[in-house]
Backbone as XML, in Angstrom:
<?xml version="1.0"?>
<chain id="A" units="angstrom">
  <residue number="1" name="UNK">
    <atom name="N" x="-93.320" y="135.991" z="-146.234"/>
    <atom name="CA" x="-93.894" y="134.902" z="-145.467"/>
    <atom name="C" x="-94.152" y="133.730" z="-146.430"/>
  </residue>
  <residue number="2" name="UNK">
    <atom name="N" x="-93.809" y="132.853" z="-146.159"/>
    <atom name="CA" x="-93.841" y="131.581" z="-147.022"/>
    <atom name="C" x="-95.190" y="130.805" z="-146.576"/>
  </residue>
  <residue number="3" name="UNK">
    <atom name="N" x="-95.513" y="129.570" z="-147.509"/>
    <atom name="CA" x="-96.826" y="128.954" z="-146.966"/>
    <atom name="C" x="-97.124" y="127.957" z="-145.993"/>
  </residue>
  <residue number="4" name="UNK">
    <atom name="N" x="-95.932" y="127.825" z="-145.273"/>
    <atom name="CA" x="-95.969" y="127.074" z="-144.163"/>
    <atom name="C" x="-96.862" y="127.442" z="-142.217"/>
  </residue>
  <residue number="5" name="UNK">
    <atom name="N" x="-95.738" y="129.509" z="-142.596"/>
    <atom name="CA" x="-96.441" y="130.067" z="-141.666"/>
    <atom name="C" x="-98.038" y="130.863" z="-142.051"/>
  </residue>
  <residue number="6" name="UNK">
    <atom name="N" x="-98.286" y="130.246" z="-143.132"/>
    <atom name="CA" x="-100.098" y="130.673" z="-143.063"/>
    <atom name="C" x="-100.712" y="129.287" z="-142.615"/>
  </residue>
  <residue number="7" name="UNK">
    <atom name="N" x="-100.142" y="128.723" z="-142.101"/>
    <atom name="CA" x="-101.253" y="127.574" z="-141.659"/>
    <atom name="C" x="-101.778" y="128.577" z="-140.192"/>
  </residue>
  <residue number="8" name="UNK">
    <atom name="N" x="-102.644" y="129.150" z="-139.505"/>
    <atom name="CA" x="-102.911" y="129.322" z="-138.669"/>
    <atom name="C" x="-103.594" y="128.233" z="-137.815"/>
  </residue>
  <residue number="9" name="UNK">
    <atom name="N" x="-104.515" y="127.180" z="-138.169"/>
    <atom name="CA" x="-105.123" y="126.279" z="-137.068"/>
    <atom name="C" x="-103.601" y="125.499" z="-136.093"/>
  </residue>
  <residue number="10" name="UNK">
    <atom name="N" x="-104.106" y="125.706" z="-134.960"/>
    <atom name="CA" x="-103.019" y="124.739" z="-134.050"/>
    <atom name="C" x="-102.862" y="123.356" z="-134.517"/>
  </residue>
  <residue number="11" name="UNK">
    <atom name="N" x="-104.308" y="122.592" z="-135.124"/>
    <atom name="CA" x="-104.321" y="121.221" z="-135.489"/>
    <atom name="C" x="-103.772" y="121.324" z="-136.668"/>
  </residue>
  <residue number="12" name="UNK">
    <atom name="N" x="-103.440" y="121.839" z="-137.660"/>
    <atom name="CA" x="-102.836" y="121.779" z="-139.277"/>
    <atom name="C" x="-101.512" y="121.981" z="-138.453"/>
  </residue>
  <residue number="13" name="UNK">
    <atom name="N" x="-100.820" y="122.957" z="-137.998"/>
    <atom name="CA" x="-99.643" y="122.800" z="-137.706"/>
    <atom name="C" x="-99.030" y="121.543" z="-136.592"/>
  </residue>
  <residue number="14" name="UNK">
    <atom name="N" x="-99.501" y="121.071" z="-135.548"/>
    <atom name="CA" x="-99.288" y="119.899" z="-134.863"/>
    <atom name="C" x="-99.080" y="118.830" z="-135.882"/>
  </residue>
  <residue number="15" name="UNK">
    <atom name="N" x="-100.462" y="118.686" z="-137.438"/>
    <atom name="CA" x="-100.463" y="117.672" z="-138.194"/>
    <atom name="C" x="-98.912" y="117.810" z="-138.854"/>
  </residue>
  <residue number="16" name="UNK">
    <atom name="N" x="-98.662" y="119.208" z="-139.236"/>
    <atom name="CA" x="-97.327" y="118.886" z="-140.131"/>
    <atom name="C" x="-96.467" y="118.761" z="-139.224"/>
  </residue>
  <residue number="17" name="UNK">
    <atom name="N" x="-96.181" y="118.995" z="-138.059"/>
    <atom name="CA" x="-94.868" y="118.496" z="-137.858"/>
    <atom name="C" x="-94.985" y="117.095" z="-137.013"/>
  </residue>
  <residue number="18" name="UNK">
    <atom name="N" x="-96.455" y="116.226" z="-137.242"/>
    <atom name="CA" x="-96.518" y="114.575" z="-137.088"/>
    <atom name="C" x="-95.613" y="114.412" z="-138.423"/>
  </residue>
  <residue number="19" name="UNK">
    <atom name="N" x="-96.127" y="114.800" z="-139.133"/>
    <atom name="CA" x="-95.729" y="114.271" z="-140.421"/>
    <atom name="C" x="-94.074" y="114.518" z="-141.212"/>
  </residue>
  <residue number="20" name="UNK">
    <atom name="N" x="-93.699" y="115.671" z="-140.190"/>
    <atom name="CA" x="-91.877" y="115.771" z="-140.356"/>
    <atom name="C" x="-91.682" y="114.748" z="-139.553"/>
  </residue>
  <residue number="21" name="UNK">
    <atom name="N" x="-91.576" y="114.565" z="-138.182"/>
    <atom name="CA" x="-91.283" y="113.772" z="-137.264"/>
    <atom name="C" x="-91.191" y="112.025" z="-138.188"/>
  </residue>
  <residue number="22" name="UNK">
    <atom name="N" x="-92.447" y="111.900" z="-138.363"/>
    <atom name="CA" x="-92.939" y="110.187" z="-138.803"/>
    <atom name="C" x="-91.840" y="110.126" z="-140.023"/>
  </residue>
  <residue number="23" name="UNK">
    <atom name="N" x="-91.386" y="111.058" z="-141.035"/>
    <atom name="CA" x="-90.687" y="111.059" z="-141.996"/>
    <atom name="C" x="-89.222" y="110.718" z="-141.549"/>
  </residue>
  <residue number="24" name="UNK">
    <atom name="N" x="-88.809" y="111.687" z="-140.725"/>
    <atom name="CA" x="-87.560" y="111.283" z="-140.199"/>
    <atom name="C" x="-87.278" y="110.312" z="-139.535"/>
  </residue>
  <residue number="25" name="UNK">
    <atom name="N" x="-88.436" y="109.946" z="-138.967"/>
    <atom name="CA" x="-87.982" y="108.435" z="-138.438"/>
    <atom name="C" x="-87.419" y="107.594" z="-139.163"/>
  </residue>
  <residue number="26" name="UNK">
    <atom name="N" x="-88.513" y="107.280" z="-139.818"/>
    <atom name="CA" x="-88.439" y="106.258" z="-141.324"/>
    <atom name="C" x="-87.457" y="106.565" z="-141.743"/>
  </residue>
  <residue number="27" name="UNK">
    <atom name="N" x="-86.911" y="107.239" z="-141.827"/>
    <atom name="CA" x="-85.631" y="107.817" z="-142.971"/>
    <atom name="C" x="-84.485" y="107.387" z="-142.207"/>
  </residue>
  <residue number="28" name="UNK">
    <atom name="N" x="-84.007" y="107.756" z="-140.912"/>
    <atom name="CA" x="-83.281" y="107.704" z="-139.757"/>
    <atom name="C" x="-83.479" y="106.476" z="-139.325"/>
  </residue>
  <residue number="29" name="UNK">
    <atom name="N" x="-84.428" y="106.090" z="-138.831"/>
    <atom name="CA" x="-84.496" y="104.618" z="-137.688"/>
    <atom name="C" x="-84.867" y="103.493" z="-138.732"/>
  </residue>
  <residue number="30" name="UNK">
    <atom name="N" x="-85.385" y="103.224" z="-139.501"/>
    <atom name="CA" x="-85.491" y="102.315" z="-140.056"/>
    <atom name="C" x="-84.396" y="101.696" z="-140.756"/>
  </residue>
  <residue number="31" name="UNK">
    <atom name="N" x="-83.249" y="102.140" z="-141.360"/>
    <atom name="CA" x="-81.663" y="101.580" z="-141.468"/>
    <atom name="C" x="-80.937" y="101.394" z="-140.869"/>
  </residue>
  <residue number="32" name="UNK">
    <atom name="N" x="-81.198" y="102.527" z="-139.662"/>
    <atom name="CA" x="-80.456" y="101.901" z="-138.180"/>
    <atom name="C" x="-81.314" y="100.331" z="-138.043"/>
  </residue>
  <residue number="33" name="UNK">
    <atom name="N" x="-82.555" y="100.147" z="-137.705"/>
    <atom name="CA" x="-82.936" y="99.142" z="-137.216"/>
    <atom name="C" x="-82.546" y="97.453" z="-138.191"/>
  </residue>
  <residue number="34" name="UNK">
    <atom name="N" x="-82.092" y="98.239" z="-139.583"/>
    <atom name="CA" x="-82.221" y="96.772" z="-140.567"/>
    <atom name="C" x="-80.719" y="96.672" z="-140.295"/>
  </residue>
  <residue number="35" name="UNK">
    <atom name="N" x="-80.023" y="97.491" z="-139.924"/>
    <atom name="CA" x="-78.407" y="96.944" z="-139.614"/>
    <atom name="C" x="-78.421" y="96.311" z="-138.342"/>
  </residue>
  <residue number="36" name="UNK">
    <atom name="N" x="-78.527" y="96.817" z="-137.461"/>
    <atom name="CA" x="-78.888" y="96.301" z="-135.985"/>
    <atom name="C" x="-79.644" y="94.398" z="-136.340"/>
  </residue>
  <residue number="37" name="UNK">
    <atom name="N" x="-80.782" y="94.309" z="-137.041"/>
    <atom name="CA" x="-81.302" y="92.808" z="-137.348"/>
    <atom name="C" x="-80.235" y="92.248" z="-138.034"/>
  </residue>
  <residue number="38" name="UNK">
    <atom name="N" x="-79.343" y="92.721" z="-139.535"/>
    <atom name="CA" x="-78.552" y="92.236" z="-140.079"/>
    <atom name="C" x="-77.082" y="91.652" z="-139.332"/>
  </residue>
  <residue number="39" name="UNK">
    <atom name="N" x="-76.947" y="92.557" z="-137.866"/>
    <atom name="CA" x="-76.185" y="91.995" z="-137.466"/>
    <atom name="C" x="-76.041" y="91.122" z="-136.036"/>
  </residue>
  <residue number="40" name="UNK">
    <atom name="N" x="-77.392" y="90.293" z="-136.376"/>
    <atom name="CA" x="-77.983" y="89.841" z="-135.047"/>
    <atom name="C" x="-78.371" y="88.526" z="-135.787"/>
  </residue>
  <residue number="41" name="UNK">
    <atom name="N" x="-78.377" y="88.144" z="-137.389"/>
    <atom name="CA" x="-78.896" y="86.821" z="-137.782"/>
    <atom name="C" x="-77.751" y="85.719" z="-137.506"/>
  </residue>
  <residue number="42" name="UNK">
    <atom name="N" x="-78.122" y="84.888" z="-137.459"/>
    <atom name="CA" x="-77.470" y="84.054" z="-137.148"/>
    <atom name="C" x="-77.121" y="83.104" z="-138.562"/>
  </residue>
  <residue number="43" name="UNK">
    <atom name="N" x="-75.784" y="83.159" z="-138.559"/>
    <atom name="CA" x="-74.498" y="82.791" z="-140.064"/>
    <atom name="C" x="-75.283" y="81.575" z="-140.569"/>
  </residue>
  <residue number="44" name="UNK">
    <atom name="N" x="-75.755" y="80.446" z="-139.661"/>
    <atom name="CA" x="-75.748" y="79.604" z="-140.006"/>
    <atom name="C" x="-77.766" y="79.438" z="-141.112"/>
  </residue>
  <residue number="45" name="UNK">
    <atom name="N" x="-78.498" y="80.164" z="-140.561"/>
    <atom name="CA" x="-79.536" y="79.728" z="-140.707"/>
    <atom name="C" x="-80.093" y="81.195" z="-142.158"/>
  </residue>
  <residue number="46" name="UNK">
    <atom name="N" x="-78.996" y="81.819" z="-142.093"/>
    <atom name="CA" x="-79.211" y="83.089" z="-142.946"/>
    <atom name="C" x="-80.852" y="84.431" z="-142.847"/>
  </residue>
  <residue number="47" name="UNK">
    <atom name="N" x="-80.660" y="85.101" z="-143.891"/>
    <atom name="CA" x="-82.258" y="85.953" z="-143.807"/>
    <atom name="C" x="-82.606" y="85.901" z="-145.081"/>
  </residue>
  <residue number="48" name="UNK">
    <atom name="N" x="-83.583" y="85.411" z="-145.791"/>
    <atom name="CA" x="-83.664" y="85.353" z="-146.956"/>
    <atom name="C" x="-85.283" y="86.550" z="-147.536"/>
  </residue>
  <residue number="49" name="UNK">
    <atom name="N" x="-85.003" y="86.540" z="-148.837"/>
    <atom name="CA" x="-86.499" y="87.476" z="-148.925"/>
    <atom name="C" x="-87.763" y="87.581" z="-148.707"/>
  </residue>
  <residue number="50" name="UNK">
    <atom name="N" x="-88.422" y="86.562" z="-148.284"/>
    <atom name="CA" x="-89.898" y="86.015" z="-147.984"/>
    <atom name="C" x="-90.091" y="86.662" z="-146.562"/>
  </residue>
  <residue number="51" name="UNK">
    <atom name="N" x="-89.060" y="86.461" z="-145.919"/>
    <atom name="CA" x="-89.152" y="86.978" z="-144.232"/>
    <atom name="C" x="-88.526" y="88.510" z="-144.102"/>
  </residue>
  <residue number="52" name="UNK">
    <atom name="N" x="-89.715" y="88.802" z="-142.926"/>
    <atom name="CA" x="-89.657" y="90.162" z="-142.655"/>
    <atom name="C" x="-88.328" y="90.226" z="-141.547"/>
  </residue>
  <residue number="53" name="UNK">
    <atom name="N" x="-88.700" y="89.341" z="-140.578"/>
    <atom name="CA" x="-87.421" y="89.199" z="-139.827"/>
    <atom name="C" x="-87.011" y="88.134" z="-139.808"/>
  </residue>
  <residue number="54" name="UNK">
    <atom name="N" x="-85.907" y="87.563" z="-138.905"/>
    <atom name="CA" x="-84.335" y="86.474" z="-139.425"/>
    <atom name="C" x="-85.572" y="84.963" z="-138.574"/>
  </residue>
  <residue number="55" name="UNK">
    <atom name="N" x="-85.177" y="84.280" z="-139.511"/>
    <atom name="CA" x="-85.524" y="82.909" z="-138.746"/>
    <atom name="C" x="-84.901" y="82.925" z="-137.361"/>
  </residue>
  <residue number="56" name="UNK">
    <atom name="N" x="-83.622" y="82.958" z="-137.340"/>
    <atom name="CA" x="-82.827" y="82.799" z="-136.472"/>
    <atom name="C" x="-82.337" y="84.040" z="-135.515"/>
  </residue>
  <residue number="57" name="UNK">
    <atom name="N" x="-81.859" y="84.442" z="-134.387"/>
    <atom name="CA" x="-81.040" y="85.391" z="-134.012"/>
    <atom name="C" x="-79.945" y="84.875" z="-133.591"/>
  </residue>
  <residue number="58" name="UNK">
    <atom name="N" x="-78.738" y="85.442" z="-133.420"/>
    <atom name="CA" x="-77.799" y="85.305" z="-132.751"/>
    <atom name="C" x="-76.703" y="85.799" z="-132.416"/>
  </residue>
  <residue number="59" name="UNK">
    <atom name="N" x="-75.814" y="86.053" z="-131.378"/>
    <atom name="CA" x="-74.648" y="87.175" z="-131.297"/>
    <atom name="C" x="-73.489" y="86.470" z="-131.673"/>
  </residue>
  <residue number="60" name="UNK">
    <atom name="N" x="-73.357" y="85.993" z="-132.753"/>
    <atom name="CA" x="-72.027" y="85.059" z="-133.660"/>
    <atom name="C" x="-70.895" y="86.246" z="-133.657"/>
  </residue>
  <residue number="61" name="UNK">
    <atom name="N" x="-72.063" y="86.866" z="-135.249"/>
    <atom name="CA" x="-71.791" y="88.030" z="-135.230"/>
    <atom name="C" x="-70.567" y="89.236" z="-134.804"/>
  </residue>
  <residue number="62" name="UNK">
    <atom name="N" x="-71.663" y="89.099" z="-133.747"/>
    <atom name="CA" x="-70.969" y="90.155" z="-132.281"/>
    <atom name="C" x="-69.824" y="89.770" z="-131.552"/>
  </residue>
  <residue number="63" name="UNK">
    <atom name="N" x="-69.706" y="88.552" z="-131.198"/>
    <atom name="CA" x="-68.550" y="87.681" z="-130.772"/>
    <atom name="C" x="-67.820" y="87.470" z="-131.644"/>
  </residue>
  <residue number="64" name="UNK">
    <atom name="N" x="-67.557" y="86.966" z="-133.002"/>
    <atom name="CA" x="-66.733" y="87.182" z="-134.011"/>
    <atom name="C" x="-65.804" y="88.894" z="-133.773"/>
  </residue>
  <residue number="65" name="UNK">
    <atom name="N" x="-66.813" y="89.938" z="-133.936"/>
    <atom name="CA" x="-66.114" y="91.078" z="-134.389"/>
    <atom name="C" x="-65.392" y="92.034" z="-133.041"/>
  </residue>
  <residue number="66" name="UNK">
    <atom name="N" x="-65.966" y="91.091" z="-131.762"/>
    <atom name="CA" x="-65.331" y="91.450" z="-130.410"/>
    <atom name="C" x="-64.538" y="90.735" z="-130.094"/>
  </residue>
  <residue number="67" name="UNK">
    <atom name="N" x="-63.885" y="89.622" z="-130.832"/>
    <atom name="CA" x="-62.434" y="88.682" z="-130.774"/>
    <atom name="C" x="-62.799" y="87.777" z="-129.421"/>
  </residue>
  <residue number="68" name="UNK">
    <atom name="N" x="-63.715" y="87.853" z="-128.844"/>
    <atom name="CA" x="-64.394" y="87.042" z="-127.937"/>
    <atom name="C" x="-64.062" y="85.651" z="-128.018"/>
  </residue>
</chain>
């Protein structure tokens, strides 16, 4: 038996698997989400480092790479 299954309280085990869950997100959704913004700024107005998200949005982008 390893030390995972001696947690007996219901609340210590609910806590660790908040804490797998919240991990994988972050790990998983958060690069999905910075590609998804990266490909939503708009060419002209750029994203630079000070900003969390794009001055600008726009589907240039998207229309560029759908021959639109």
């Amino acid at each position: 038996m390893n030390a995972i299954w001696a947690i007996r309280s219901r609340s210590g085990r609910w806590a660790l698997g908040l804490a797998i869950v919240c991990f994988a997100a972050i790990v998983f959704v958060l690069p999905i989400a910075t590609a998804v913004m990266w490909s939503l700024v708009d060419p002209d107005v750029g994203w630079f480092p000070p900003d969390v998200i794009p001055a600008g949005l726009s589907l240039a982008n998207w229309d560029h790479m759908l021959g639109m």
